[in-house]
N, C-alpha and C positions, 0 to 999 in steps of 0.2 A: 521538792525532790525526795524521795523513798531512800533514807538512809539502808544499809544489809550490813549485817554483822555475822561475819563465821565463828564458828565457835563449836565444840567436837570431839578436835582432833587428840591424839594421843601415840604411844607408842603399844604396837601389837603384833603380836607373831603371824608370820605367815599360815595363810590358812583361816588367820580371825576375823571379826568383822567389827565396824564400828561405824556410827551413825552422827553424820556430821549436820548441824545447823543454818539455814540461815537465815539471820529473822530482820526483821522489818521495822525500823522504826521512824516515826518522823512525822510520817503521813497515811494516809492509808492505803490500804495494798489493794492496790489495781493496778497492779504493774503485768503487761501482757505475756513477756518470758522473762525468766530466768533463767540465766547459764552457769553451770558449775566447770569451771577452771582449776591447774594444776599444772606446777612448775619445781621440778626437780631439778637436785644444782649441776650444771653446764648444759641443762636444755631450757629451751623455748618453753612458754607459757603455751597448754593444748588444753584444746577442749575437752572435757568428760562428759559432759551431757546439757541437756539444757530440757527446759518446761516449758509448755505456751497453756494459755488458757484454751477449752475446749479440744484439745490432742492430746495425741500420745505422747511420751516423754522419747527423745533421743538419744541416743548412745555412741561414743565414741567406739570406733571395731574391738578397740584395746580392753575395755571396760562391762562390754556389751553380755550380757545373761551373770554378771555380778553383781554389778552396781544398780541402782534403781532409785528414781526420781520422782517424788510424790510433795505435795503441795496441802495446808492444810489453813487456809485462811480466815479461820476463826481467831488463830494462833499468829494470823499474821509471818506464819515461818514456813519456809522451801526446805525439804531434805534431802540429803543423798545418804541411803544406805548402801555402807558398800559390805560384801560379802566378799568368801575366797580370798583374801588380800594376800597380796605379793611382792617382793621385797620391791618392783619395777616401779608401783603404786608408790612408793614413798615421796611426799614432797610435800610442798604447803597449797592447801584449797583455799581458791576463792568459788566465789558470786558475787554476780553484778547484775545488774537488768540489763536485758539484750533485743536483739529487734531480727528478725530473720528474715532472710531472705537469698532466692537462688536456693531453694530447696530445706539442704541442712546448713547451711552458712548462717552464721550469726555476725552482726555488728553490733559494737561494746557501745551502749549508752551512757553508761556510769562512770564513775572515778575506781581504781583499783582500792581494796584496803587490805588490812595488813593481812587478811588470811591467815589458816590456820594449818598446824604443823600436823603430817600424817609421816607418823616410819613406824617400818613392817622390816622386820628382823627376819632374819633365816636359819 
């Protein structure tokens, strides 16, 4: 099984942008999607986007013409650039490998891990 590690995060003013990791180790990357997840404190874990191989990347409505989801498997690592950031955006990201289906629905293949910490100051 495809270990994912995040790694990125930091603290940035609204309005900044920063470019979150996550890379791959274990095995080799042929993992079909990946999902980037985010869970701010007293909400739910939600989805931000996710990749499949040969598509386009998807976008959460919240997120959608900021954030952007590219893939570089030489590197073995999934990114999410996020752009525009806003204090709402703060919280800890993950990834996990994901399987989709019913459209833009995803189910969680993986184990969660500790993710990484994103605040956006105002």
């Amino acid at each position: 099984q495809v270990q994912l590690v995040e790694s990125g995060g930091g603290l940035v003013q609204a309005g900044g942008s920063l470019r979150l990791s996550c890379a791959a180790s274990g095995s080799i990357f042929s993992i079909d999607a990946i999902g980037w997840y985010r869970q701010a404190p007293g909400k739910q874990r939600e989805l931000v986007g996710a990749i499949r191989r040969g598509t386009s990347p998807t976008y959460a409505d919240s997120v959608k013409g900021r954030f952007t989801i590219s893939r570089d498997n030489a590197k073995n690592t999934v990114y999410l650039q996020m752009n525009s950031l806003k204090p709402d955006d703060t919280g800890v990201y993950y990834c996990n490998k994901v399987t989709p289906y019913g459209g833009t629905n995803y189910a969680i293949l993986g184990s969660w891990g500790q993710g990484t910490q994103v605040t956006v100051s105002s």
